[in-house]
C-alpha positions as CSV (number, residue, x, y, z in Angstrom):
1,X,117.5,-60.1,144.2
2,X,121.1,-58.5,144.5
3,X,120.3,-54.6,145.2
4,X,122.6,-51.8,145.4
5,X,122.9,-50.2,148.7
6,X,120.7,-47.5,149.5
7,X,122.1,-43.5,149.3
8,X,119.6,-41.8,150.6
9,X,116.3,-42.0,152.1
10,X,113.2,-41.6,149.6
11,X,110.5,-39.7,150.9
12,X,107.3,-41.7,152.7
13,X,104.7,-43.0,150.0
14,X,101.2,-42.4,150.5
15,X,99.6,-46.0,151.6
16,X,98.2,-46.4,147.9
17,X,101.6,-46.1,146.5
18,X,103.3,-47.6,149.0
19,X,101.2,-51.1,148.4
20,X,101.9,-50.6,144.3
21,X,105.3,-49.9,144.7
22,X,105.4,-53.4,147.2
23,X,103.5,-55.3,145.4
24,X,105.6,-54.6,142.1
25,X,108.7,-55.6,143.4
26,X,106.8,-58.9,145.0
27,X,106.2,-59.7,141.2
28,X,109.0,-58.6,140.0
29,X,111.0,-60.8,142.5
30,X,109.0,-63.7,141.7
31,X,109.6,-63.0,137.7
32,X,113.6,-62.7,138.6
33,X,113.8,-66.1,140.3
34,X,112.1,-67.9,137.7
35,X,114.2,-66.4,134.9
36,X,117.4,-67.4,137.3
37,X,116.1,-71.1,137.7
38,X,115.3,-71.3,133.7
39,X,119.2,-69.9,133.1
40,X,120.4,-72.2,135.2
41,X,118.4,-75.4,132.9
42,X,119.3,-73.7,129.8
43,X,116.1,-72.7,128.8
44,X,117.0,-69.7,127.7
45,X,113.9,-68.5,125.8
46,X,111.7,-69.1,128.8
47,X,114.4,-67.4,131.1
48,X,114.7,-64.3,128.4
49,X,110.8,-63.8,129.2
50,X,110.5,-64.0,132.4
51,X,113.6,-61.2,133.2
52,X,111.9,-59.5,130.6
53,X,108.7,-59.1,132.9
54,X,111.0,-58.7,136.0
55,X,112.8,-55.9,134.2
56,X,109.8,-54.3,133.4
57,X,108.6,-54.0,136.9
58,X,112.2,-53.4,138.4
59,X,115.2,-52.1,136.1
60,X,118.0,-52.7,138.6
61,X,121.6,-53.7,137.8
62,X,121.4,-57.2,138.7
63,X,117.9,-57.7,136.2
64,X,120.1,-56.7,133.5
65,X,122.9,-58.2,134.6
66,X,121.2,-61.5,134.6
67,X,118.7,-60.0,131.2
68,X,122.5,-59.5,129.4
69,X,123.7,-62.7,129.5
70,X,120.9,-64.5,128.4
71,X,120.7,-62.5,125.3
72,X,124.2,-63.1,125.1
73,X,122.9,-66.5,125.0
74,X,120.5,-66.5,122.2
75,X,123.3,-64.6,119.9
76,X,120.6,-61.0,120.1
77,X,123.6,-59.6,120.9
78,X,122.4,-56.0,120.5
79,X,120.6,-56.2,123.1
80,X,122.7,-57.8,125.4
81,X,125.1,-55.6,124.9
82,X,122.4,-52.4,126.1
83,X,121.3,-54.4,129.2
84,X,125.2,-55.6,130.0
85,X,126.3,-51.5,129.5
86,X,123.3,-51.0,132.0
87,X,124.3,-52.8,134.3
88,X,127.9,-52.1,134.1
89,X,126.8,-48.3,134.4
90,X,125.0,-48.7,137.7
91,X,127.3,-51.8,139.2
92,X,127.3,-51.7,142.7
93,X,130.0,-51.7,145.3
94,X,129.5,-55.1,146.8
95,X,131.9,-57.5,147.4
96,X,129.4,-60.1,146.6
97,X,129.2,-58.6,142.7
98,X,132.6,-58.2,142.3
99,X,133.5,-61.4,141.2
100,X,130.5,-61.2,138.2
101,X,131.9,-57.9,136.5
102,X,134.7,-59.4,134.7
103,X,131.8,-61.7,133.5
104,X,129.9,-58.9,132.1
105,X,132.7,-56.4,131.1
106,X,134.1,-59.6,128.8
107,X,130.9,-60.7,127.3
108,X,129.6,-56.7,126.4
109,X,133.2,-56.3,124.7
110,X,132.0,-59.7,122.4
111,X,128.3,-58.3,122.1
112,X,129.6,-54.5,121.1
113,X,132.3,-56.2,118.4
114,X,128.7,-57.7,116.3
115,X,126.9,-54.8,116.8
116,X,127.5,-50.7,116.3
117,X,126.6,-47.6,118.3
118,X,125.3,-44.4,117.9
119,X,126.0,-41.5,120.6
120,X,123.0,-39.0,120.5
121,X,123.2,-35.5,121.3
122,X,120.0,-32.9,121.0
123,X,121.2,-29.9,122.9
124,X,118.3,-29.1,124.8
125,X,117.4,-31.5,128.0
126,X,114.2,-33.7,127.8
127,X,114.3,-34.1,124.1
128,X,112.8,-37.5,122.9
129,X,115.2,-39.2,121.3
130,X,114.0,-42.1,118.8
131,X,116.1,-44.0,116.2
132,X,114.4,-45.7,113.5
133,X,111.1,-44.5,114.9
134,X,111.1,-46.0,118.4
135,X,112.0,-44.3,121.5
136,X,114.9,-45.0,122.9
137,X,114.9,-42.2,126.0
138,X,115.3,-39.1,126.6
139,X,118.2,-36.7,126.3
140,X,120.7,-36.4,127.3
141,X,120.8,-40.1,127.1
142,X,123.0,-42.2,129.6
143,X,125.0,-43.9,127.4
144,X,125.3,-45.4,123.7
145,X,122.4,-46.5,121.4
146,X,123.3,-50.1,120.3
147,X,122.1,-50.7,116.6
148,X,122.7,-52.7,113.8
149,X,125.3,-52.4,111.4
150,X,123.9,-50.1,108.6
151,X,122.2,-46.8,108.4
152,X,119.4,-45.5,110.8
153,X,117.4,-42.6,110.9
154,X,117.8,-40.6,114.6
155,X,115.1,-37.8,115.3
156,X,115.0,-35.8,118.1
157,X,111.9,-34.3,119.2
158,X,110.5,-31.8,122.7
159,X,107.4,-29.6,122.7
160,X,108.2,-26.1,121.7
161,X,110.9,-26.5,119.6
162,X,111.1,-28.1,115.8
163,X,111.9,-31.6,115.2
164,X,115.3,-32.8,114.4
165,X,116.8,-35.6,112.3
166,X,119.5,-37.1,110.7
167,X,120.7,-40.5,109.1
168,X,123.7,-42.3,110.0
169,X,125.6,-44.9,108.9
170,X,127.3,-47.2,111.4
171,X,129.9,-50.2,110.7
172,X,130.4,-53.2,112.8
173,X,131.7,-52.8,116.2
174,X,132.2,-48.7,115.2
175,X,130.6,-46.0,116.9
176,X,128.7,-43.0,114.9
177,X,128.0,-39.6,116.4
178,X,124.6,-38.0,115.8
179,X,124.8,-34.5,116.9
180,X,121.1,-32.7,116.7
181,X,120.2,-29.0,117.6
182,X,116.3,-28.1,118.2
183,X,115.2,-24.9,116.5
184,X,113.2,-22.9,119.2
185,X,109.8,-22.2,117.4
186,X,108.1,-18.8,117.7
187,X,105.0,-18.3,119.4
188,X,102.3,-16.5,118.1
189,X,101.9,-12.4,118.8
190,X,105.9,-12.9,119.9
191,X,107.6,-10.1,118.4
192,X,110.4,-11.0,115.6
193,X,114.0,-10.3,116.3
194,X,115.0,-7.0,114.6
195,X,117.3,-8.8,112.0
196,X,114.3,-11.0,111.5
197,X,111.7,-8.1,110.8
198,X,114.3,-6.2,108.3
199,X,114.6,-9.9,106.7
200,X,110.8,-9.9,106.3
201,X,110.9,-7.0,104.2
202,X,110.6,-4.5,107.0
203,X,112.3,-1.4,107.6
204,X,115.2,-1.3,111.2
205,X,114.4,1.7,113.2
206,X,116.0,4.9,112.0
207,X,116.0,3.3,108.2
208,X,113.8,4.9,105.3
209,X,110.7,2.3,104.3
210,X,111.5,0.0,101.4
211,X,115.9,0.5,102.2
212,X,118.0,-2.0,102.0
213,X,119.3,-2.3,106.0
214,X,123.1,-2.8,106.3
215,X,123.9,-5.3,108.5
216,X,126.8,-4.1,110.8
217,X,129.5,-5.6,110.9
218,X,130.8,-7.1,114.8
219,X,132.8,-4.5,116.8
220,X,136.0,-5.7,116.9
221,X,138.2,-4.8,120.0
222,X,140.8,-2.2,119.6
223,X,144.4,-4.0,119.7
224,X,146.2,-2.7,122.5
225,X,149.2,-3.0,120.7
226,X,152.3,-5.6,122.0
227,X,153.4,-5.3,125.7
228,X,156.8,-4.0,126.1
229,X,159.1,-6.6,127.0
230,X,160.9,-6.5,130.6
231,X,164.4,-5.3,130.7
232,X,166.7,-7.8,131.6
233,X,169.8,-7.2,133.2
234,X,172.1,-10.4,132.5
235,X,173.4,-8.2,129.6
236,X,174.5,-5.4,131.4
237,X,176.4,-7.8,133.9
238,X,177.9,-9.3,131.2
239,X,179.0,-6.1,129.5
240,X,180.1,-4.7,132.4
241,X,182.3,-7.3,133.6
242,X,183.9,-7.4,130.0
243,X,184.9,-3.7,130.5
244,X,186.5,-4.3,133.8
245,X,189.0,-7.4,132.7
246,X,189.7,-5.1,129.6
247,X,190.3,-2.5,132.1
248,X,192.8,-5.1,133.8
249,X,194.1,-6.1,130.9
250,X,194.9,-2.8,129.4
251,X,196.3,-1.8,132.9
252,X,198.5,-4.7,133.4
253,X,199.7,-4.5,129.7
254,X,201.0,-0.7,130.1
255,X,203.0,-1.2,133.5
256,X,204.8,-4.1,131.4
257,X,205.4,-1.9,128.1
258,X,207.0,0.8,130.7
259,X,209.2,-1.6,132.5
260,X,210.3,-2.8,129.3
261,X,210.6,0.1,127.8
262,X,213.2,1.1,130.7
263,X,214.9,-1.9,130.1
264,X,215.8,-0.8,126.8
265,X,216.4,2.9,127.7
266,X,219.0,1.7,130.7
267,X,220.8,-0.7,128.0
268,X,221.3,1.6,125.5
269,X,222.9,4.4,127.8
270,X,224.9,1.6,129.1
271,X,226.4,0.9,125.7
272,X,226.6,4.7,125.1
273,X,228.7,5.1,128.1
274,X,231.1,2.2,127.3
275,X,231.4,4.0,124.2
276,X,229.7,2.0,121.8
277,X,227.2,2.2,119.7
278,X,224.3,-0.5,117.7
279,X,224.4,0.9,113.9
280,X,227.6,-1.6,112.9
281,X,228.0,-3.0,116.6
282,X,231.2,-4.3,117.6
283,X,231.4,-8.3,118.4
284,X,231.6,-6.9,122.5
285,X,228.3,-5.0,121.8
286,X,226.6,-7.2,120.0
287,X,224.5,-8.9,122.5
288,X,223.5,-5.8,124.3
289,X,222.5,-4.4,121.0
290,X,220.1,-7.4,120.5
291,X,218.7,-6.8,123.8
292,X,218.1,-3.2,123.1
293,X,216.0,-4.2,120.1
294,X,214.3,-7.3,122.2
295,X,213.2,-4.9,124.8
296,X,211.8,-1.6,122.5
297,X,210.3,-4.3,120.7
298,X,208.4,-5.9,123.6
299,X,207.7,-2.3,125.2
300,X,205.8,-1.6,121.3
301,X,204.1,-4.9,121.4
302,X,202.5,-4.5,124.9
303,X,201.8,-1.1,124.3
304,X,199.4,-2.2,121.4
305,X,197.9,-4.4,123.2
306,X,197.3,-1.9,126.2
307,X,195.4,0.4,123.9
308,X,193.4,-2.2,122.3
309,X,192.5,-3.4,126.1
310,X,191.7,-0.3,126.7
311,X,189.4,0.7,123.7
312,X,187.9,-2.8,124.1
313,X,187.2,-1.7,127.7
314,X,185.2,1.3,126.7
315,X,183.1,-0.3,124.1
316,X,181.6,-3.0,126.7
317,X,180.8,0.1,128.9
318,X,179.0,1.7,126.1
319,X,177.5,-1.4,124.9
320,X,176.2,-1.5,128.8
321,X,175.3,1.9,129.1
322,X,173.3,2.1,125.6
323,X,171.4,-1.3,126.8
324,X,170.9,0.5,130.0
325,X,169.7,4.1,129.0
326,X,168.0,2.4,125.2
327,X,164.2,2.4,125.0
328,X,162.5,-0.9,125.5
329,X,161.3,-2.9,122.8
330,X,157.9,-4.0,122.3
331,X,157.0,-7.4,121.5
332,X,157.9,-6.8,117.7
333,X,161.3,-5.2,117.8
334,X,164.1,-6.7,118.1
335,X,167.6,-4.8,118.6
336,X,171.0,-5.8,119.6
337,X,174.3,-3.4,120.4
338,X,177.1,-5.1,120.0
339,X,180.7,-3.1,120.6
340,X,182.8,-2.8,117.6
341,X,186.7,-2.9,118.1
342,X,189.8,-2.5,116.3
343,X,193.2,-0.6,116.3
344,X,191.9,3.0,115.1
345,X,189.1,3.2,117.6
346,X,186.1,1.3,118.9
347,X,181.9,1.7,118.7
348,X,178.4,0.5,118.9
349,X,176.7,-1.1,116.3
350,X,172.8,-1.9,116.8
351,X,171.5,-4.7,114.9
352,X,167.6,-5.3,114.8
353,X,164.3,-5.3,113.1
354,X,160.9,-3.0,113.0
């Protein structure tokens, strides 16, 4: 027989044991090579038997390896398909079964496609787990129940607690889910649970006889209210270097309305001395005329925008100092400044929600 490596040691038998245990897998061995001659001639029938009785005696992967595929055989592919899941649950790591897995994978994929499964879940370890009244372990079970198509009846059942049950329905090569709890019982003389006494007609401590007891309602934890979000400070960079190019801006303007302002000062008392004059120019005076008005003109202009620069300038530092020195906001506010400018003045105007 093809065994699985050992992991660890068992502990010594007693001699008695030791000579069962011995002598079962003697008979079991014997059982196994039959069934593997009888495969081999095709007698099927004669080889299901004889696994059968070696299975019995020894459950080990290659058994149901072997047990599998000559269901697989005889078309009783429900139970192939729980001895090939077996023994693809518990293959070994052995270059010498390597090559057979494919085998088994493929022909449990063609047995579980005729078939249908239930997966069995009772909550509480050691349950007996049966489906249509026969045993089929004990929970929690190592892998599907293989069934036929239809609907079964799974129970559930472990001393101390009540029975469980439930009917399924399962379709060909589909998989149904049986999910069973196990009501604890109560022993005699074991004192009910307060909610179970007041249920039973009698009184919770503290409550008059023959009063209705209010059943409190959970505490529920007090809501700490939203955490205040952290200050960030990519707006106040922002801001902050807005105010300094209008700063530059508003600078750089004003030294340009000066000079052109004294451009227009120095040609106008150059016309006055020369004794003319821009109201109803003369042809000679014409084009320094035209350049008086080009220059005042330009001086106004730049000026404007210098004051606009300027007021621009001291909005972004407000905007930066109000984002700075505001309050932060919790998790459910939302507030924005944003600087307001235009040619009478500038300001702040906050935007948000609460």
């Amino acid at each position: 027989m093809i065994a699985a490596p050992d992991i660890a040691a068992a502990q010594p038998a007693a001699p008695r044991e030791a000579s069962a245990s011995a002598d079962a897998a003697t008979r079991a061995d014997a059982f196994f090579r039959r069934g593997l001659r009888l495969y081999s001639d095709g007698k099927y029938v004669e080889a299901e038997s004889e696994l059968q009785s070696a299975w019995e005696l020894s459950p080990t992967f290659d058994v149901a390896y072997n047990l599998g595929n000559t269901k697989y055989q005889l078309k009783k592919h429900r139970e192939a398909a729980q001895y090939l899941s077996h023994a693809l649950r518990h293959w070994p790591l052995m270059k010498a079964a390597a090559k057979l897995k494919p085998t088994a994978e493929k022909r449990l994929a063609e047995s579980r496609a005729q078939v249908g499964a239930l997966v069995v879940t009772a909550g509480v370890a050691g349950a007996e787990v049966m489906v249509d009244g026969k045993a089929v372990g004990k929970a929690p079970l190592e892998g599907e129940v293989f069934v036929e198509p239809g609907e079964h009846r799974v129970e559930v059942r472990l001393e101390g607690y009540g029975p469980a049950s439930k009917t399924v329905k399962v379709a060909k090569g589909g998989t149904a889910v049986a999910a069973l709890a196990l009501p604890p019982l109560q022993s005699e003389g074991q004192e009910a649970a307060p909610g179970a006494r007041a249920a039973e007609g009698g009184s919770a401590p503290g409550a008059a006889a023959g009063a209705p007891v209010a059943e409190m309602p959970p505490a529920v934890p007090a809501y700490p209210g939203p955490e205040p979000q952290k200050r960030s400070w990519v707006p106040v960079i922002a801001l902050g270097a807005a105010s300094a190019v209008g700063l530059g801006v508003g600078i750089g303007t004003t030294v340009a309305s000066n000079a052109a302002s004294d451009d227009a000062r120095e040609q106008s008392a150059a016309i006055i001395q020369g004794r003319g004059q821009c109201v109803r120019p003369e042809s000679a005076w014409v084009g320094p005329c035209e350049q008086v008005r080009n220059d005042a003109s330009r001086a106004d202009t730049l000026g404007n925008v210098a004051r606009v620069a300027f007021i621009a300038s001291g909005a972004f530092a407000i905007a930066a100092a109000t984002y700075v020195l505001w309050p932060k906001p919790k998790r459910s506010e939302s507030a924005v400044a944003l600087p307001v400018v235009h040619s009478d003045g500038a300001g702040i105007a906050v935007m948000g929600a609460w």
